[in-house]
C-alpha positions as CSV (number, residue, x, y, z in Angstrom):
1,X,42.0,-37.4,-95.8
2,X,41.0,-41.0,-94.9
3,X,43.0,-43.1,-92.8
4,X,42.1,-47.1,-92.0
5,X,44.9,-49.0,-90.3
6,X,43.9,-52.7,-90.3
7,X,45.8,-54.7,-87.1
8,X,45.0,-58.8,-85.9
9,X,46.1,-60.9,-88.5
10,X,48.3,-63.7,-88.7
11,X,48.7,-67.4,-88.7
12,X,46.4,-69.7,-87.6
13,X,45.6,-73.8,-88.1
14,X,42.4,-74.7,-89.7
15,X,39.4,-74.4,-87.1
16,X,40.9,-71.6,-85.4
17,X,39.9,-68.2,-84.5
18,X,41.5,-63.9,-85.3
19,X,39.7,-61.0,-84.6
20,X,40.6,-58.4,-87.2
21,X,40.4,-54.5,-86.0
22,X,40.6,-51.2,-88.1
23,X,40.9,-47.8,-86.8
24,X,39.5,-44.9,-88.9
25,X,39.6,-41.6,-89.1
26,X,39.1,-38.7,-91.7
27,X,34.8,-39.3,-92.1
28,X,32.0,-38.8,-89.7
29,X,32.6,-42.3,-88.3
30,X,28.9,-42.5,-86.7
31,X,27.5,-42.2,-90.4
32,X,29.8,-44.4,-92.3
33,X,29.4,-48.1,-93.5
34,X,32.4,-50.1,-92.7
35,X,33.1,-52.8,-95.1
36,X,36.0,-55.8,-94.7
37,X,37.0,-57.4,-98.4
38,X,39.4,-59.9,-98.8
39,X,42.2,-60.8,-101.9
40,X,43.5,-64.0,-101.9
41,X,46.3,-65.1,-104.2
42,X,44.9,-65.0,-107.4
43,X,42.4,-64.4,-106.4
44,X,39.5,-60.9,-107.4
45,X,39.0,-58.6,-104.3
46,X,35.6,-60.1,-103.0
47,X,33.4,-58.6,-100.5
48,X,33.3,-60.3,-96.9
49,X,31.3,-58.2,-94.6
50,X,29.2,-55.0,-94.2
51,X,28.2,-53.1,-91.3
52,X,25.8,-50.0,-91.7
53,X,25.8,-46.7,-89.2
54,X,22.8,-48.1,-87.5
55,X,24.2,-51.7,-86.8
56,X,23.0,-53.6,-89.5
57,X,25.0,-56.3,-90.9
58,X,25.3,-58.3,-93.8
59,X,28.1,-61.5,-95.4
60,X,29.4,-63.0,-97.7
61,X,27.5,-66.5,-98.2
62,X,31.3,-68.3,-97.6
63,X,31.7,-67.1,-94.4
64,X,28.2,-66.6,-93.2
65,X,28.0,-67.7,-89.4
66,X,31.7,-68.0,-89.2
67,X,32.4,-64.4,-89.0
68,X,30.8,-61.7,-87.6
69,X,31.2,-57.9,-88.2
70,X,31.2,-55.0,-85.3
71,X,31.9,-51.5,-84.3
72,X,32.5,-49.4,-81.7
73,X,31.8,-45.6,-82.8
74,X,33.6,-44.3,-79.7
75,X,37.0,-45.7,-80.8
76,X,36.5,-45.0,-84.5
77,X,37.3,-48.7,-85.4
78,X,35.1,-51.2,-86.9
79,X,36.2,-55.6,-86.3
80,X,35.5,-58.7,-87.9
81,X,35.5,-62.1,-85.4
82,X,36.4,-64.7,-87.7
83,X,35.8,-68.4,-86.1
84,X,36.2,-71.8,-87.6
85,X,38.8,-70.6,-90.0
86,X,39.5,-72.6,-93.1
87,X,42.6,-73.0,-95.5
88,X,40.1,-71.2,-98.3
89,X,40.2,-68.1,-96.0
90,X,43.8,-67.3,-96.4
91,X,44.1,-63.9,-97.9
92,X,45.0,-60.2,-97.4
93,X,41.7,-58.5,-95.5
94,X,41.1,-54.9,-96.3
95,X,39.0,-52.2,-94.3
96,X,36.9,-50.1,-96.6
97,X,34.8,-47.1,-95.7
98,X,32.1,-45.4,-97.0
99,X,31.0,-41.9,-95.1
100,X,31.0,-38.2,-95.2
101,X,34.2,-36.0,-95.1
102,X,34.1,-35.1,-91.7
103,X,36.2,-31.5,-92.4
104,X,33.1,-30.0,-93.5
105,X,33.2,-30.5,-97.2
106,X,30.4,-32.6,-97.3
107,X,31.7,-34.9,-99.5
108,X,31.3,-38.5,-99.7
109,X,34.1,-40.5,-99.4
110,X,35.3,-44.1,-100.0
111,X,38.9,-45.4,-99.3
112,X,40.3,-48.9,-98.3
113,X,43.5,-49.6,-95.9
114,X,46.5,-51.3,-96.6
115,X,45.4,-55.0,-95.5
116,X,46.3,-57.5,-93.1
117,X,47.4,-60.8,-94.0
118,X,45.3,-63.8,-92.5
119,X,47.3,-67.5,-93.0
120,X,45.1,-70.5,-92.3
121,X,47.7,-73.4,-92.0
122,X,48.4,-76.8,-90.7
């Protein structure tokens, strides 16, 4: 029932600058944490970012004050700013949600998109 589409990567050179977007739909966007995690190759899933329904943020200590987390709860879509881009942060970035069904079911649900693939390059 959950869709996130994850849209913005790319290539970039070390130093560099994306801003990742990811538009949701299927929960009550207003009341769902958004989450970006990140897989590089071979590499575990690791967590990146976190923004709560009320604004609150929170990182990873690797990219602490390099990227920053946001939402906009009238377009459903949740994006992370990622400056000063380093080689280390090449990796597919997934979108992960956490929030209520928004059909009425009241369940809680948690899903991830299909990733975007960030390349920090020379």
């Amino acid at each position: 029932q959950v869709q996130l589409v994850e849209s913005g990567g790319g290539l970039v050179q070390p130093g560099g600058s994306l801003k990742l977007s990811c538009a949701a739909s299927g929960t009550i966007f207003s009341l769902t944490v958004m989450n970006w995690y990140r897989q590089a190759p071979g590499r575990e899933r690791e967590f990146v970012a976190l923004i709560t329904s009320g604004g609150g943020t929170s990182y990873a200590d690797s990219v602490k004050g390099r990227f920053t987390i946001s939402r906009d709860n009238a377009k459903r879509s949740v994006y992370l700013q990622m400056d000063s881009l380093k080689p280390e942060d090449t990796a597919v970035y997934y979108c992960n949600a956490n929030g209520p069904d928004d059909r009425g079911s009241r369940r809680y649900l948690n899903s991830w998109g299909q990733g975007t693939q960030v390349t920090v390059s020379s």
